[in-house]
C-alpha positions in Angstrom: -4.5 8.1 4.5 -2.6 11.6 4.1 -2.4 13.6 7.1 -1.7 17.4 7.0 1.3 19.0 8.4 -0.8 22.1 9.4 -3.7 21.9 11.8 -4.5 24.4 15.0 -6.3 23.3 18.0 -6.9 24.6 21.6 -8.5 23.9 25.0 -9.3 26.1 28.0 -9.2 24.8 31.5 -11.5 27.0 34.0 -12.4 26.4 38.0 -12.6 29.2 40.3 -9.7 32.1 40.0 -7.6 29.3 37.8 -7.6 29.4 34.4 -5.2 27.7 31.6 -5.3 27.6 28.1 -3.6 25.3 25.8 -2.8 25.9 21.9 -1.2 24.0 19.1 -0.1 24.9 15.7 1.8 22.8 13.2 2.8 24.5 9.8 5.3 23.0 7.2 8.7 21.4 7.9 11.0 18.9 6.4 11.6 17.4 10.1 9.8 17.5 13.7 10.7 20.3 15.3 8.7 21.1 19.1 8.8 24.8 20.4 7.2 24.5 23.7 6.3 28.3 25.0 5.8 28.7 28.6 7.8 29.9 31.6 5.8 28.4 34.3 5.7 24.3 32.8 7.6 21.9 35.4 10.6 21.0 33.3 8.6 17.1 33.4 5.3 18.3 32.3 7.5 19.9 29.1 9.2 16.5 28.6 5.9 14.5 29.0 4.7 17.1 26.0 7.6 16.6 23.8 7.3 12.6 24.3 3.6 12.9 23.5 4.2 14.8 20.3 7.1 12.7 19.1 4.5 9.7 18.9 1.7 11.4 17.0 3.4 13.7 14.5 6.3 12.9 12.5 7.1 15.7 10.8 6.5 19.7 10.4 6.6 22.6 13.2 4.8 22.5 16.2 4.7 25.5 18.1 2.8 24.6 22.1 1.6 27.6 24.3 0.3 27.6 27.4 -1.2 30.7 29.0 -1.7 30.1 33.0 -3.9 32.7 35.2 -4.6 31.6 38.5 -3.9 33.1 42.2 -0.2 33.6 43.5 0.8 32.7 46.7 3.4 35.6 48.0 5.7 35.1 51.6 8.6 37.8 52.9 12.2 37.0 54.1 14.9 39.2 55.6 18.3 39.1 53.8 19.9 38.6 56.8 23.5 39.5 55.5 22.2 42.4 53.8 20.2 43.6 56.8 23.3 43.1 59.2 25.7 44.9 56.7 22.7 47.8 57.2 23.1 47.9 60.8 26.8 47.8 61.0 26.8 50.9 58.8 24.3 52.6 61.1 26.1 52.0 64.0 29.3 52.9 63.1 28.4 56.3 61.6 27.9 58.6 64.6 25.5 60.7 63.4 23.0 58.0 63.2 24.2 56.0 66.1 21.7 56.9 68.6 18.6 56.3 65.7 16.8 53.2 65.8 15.9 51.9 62.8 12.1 51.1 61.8 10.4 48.9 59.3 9.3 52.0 57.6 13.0 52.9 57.6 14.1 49.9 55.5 11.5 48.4 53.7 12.5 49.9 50.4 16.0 49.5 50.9 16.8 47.4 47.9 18.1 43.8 49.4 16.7 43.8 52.2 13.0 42.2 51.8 12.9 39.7 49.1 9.1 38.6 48.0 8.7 35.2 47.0 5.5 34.5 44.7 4.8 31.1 44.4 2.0 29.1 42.3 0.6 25.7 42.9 0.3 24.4 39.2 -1.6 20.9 39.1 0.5 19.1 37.0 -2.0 16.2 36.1 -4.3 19.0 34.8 -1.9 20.7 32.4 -1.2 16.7 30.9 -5.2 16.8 30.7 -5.3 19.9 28.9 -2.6 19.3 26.8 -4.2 15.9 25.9 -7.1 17.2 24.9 -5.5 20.0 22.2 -3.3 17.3 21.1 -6.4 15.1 20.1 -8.3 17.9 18.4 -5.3 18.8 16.5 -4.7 15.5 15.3 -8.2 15.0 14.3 -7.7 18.3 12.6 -5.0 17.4 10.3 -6.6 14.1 9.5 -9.6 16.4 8.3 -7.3 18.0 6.3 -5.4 15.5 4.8 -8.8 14.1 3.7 -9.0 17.0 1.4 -5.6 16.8 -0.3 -6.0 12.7 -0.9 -9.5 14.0 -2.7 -7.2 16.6 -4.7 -4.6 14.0 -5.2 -7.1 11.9 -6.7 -8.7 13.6 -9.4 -5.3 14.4 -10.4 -4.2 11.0 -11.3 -7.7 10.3 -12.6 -7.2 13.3 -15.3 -3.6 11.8 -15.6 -4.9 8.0 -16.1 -7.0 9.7 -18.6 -4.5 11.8 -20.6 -1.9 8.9 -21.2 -4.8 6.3 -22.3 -5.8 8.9 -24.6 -2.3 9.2 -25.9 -2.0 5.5 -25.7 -4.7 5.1 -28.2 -3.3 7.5 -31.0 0.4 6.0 -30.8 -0.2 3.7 -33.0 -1.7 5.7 -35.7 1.1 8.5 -35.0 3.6 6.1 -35.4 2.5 5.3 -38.9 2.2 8.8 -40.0 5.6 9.2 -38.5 7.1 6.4 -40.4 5.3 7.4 -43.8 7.1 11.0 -43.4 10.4 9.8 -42.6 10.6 7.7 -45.1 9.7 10.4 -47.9 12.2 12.8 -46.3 14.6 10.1 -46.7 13.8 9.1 -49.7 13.8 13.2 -50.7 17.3 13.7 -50.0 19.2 10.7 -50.4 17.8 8.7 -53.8 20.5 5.7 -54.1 19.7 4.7 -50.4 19.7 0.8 -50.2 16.2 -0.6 -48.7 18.5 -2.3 -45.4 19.7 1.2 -44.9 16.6 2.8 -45.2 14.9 0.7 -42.7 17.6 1.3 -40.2 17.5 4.9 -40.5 13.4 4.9 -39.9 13.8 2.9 -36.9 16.4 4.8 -35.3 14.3 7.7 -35.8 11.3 5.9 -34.8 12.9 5.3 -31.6 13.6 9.0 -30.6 9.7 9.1 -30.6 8.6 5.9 -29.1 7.3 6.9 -25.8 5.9 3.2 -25.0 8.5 3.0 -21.9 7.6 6.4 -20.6 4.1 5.7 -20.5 4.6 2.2 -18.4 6.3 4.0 -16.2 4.2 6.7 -15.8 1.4 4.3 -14.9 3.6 2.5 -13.1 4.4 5.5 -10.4 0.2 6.7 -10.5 -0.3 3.3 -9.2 2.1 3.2 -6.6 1.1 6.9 -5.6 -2.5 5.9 -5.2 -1.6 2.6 -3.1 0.5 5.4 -0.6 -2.7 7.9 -0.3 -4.5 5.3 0.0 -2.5 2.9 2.7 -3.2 3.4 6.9 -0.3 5.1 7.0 0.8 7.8 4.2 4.5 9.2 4.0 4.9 12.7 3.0 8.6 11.6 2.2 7.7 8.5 0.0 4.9 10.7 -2.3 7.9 13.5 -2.3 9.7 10.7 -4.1 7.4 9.6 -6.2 6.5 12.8 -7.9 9.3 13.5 -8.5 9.9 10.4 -10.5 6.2 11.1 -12.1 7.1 14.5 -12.9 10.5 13.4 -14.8 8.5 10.7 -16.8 5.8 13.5 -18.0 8.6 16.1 -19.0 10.7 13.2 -21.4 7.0 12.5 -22.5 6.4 15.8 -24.1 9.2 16.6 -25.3 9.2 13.0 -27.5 6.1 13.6 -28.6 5.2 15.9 -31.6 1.7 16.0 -32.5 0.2 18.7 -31.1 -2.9 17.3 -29.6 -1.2 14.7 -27.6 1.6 17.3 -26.6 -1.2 19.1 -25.2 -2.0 16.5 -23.7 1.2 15.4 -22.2 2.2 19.1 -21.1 -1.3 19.0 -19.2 0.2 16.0 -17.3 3.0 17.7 -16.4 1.1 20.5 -14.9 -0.6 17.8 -12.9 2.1 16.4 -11.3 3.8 20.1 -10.4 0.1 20.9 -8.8 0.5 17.5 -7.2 4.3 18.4 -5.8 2.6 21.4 -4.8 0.0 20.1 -1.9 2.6 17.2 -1.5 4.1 19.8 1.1 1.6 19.5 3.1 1.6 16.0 3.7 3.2 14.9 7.1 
């Protein structure tokens, strides 16, 4: 079963004041490649997510944001240095020796007052959320894989059909073949012996016999159907496969020189380029 390298999912997480939201997207890529976006994950909660994706997706760019809005606890502290350095200053300019110094006096004094905000982010809840996306996501690109292997498909199915077609004329276009190399022959050369003549027919013969190409062909639509079709479908492996396909289909036209099969054979060729095509989107 094909799954697809692109797929979107998210999940929202509400109670109260706190709200997070959780989105994945996955879009081509020849190799697994996480970009987590979020400046308020716990540094485990982004490893648990990395972990978790390494499992369920093999390949293709996966881009996690999470968008957190939920109350902020804030405290005050004195910089003690700075606030010292402040007074010793004040003290030891005579002018301001005799002034005693106020909150109002140094509360925008930079240094002085730091705010600390802090949030209390429920870890097991983000790994909940998170969950969930991931879930829908990979329910998603199943969904979509189920359309490409239905694509795939038909393909080979107008493939099958092309090279049994062709299959069933060979014989015929051999002998039509063989009947006009042997008057051309026969036109230009007229003291050719009959063991000569037969060899230069079937060396000629051979340029055109496309028998071998043909196995192979249905050879490599067999073993790309048993891939779509196994628990477990590798982009990589059906990249490899049409590519072999698609070498097979371009020696077959060009060997062959009546013009309906030709067609027929350039139509294949098509195929497996459409085929090559949606094979990028196959994790």
């Amino acid at each position: 079963m094909i799954t697809s390298m692109t797929g979107f999912a998210s999940s929202e997480y509400v109670d109260g004041d706190i709200r997070i939201n959780c989105e994945i997207k996955t879009i081509n890529h020849r190799f697994l490649d996480v970009t987590i976006k979020s400046h308020e994950l716990p540094s485990d909660v982004d490893i648990h997510i990395r972990e978790a994706l390494s499992k369920k997706i093999k390949r293709g760019s996966v881009d996690v944001r999470f968008k957190i809005s939920q109350p902020q606890k804030t405290s005050y502290k004195f910089n003690k240095d700075s606030l010292q350095n402040l007074l010793d200053l004040v003290a030891s300019n005579k002018n301001l020796n005799s002034q005693v110094l106020t909150f109002a006096d140094i509360k925008d004094v930079p240094g002085i007052i730091n705010a600390i905000h802090k949030s209390s982010i429920n870890k097991k809840i983000l790994k909940d959320i998170f969950k969930k996306t991931l879930a829908d996501l990979i329910l998603n690109k199943k969904e979509e894989g189920v359309k490409i292997q239905k694509v795939f498909l038909n393909k080979i199915n107008k493939i099958n059909k092309n090279n049994s077609s062709i299959s069933l004329g060979a014989k015929t276009s051999i002998n039509k073949r063989n009947t006009k190399f042997r008057k051309k022959i026969k036109d230009y050369i007229t003291d050719i012996d009959k063991e000569r003549l037969e060899q230069e027919v079937s060396l000629l013969l051979l340029k055109h016999d496309v028998a071998e190409e043909q196995e192979r062909i249905s050879f490599h639509l067999s073993s790309l159907e048993k891939e779509l079709k196994g628990k477990l479908s590798k982009g990589k492996k059906i990249d490899f496969i049409l590519q072999e396909l698609f070498r097979e289909t371009s020696t077959l036209s060009v060997k062959l020189d009546d013009p309906a099969h030709k067609s027929k054979a350039l139509d294949m060729k098509l195929l497996v380029e459409e085929m090559r095509e949606q094979a990028q989107n196959a994790e």
